[in-house]
N, CA, C and O of each residue as an XYZ file, in Angstrom:
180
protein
N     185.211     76.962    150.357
C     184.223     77.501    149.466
C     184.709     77.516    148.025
O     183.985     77.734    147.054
N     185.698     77.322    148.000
C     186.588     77.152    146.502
C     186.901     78.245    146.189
O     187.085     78.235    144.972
N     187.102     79.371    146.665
C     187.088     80.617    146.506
C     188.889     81.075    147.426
O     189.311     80.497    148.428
N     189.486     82.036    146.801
C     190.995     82.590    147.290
C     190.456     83.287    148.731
O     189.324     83.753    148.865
N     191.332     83.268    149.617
C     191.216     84.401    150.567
C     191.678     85.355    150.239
O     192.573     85.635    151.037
N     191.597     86.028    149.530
C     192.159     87.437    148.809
C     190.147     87.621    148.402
O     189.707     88.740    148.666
N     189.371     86.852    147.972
C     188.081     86.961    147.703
C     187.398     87.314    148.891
O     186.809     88.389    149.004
N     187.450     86.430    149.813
C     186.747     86.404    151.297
C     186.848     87.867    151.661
O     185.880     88.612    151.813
N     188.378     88.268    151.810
C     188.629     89.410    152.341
C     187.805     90.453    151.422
O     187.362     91.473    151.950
N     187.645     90.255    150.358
C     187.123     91.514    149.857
C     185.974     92.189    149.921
O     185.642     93.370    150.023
N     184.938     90.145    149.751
C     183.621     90.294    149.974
C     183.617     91.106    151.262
O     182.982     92.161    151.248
N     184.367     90.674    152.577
C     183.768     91.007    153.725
C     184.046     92.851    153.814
O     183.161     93.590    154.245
N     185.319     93.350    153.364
C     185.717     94.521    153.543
C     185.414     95.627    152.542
O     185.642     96.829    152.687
N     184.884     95.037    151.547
C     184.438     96.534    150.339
C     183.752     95.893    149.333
O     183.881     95.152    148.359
N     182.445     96.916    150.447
C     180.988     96.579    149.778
C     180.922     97.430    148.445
O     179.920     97.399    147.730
N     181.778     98.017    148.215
C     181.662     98.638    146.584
C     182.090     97.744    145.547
O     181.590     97.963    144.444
N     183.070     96.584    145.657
C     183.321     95.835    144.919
C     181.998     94.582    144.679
O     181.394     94.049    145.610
N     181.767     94.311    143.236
C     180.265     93.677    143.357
C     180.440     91.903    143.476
O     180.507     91.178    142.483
N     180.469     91.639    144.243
C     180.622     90.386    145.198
C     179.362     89.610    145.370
O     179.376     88.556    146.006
N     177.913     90.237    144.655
C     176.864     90.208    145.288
C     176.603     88.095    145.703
O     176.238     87.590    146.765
N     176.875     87.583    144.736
C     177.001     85.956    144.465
C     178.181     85.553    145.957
O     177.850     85.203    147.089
N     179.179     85.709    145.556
C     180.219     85.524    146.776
C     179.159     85.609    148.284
O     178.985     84.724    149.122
N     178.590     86.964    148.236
C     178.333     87.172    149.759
C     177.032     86.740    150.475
O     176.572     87.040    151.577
N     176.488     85.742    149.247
C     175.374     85.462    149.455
C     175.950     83.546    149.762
O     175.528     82.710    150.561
N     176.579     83.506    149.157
C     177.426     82.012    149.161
C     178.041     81.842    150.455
O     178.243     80.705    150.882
N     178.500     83.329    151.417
C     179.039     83.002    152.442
C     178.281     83.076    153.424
O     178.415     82.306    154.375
N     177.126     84.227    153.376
C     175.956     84.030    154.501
C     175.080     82.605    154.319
O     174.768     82.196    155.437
N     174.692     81.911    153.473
C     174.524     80.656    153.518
C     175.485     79.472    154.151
O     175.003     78.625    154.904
N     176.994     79.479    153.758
C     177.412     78.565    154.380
C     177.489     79.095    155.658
O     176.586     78.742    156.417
N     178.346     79.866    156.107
C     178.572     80.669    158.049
C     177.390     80.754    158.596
O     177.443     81.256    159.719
N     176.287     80.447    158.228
C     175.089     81.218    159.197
C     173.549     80.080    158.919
O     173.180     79.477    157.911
N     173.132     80.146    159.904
C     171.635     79.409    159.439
C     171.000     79.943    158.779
O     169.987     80.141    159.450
N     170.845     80.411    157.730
C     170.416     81.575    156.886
C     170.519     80.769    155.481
O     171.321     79.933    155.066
N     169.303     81.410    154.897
C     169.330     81.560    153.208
C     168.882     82.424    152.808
O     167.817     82.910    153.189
N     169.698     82.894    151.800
C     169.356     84.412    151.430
C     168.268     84.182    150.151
O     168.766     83.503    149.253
N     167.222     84.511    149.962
C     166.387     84.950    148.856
C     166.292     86.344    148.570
O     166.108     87.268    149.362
N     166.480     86.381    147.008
C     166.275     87.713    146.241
C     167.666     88.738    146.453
O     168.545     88.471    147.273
N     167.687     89.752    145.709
C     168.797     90.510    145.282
C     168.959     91.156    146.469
O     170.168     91.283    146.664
N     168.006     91.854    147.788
C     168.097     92.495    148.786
C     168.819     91.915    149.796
O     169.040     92.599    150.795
N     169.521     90.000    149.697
C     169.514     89.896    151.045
C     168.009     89.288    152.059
O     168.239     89.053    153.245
N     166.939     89.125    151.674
C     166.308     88.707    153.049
C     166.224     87.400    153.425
O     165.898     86.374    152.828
N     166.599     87.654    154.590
C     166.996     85.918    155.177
C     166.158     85.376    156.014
O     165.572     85.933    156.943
N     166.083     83.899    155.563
C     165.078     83.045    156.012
C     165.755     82.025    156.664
O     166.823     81.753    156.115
N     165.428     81.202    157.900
C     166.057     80.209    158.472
C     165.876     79.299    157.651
O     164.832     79.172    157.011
N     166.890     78.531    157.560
C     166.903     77.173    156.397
C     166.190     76.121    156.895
O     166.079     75.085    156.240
């Protein structure tokens, strides 16, 4: 993802840190999913 695993880990473990781009970059690639809008709602690609 071009991204450190020191990032990954963070997105996944502390949702207070604002990651919001990162965690939307990783539910798109890991998952059949695309995320639209700031909430998160996911649509099958």
């Amino acid at each position: 993802m071009g991204v450190a695993q020191t990032s990954i880990f963070n997105a996944e473990e502390t949702p207070g840190q604002s990651l919001l781009k990162l965690r939307m970059r990783m539910i798109e690639t890991y998952s059949p999913f695309k995320v639209t809008g700031p909430v998160f709602y996911l649509e099958k690609k």
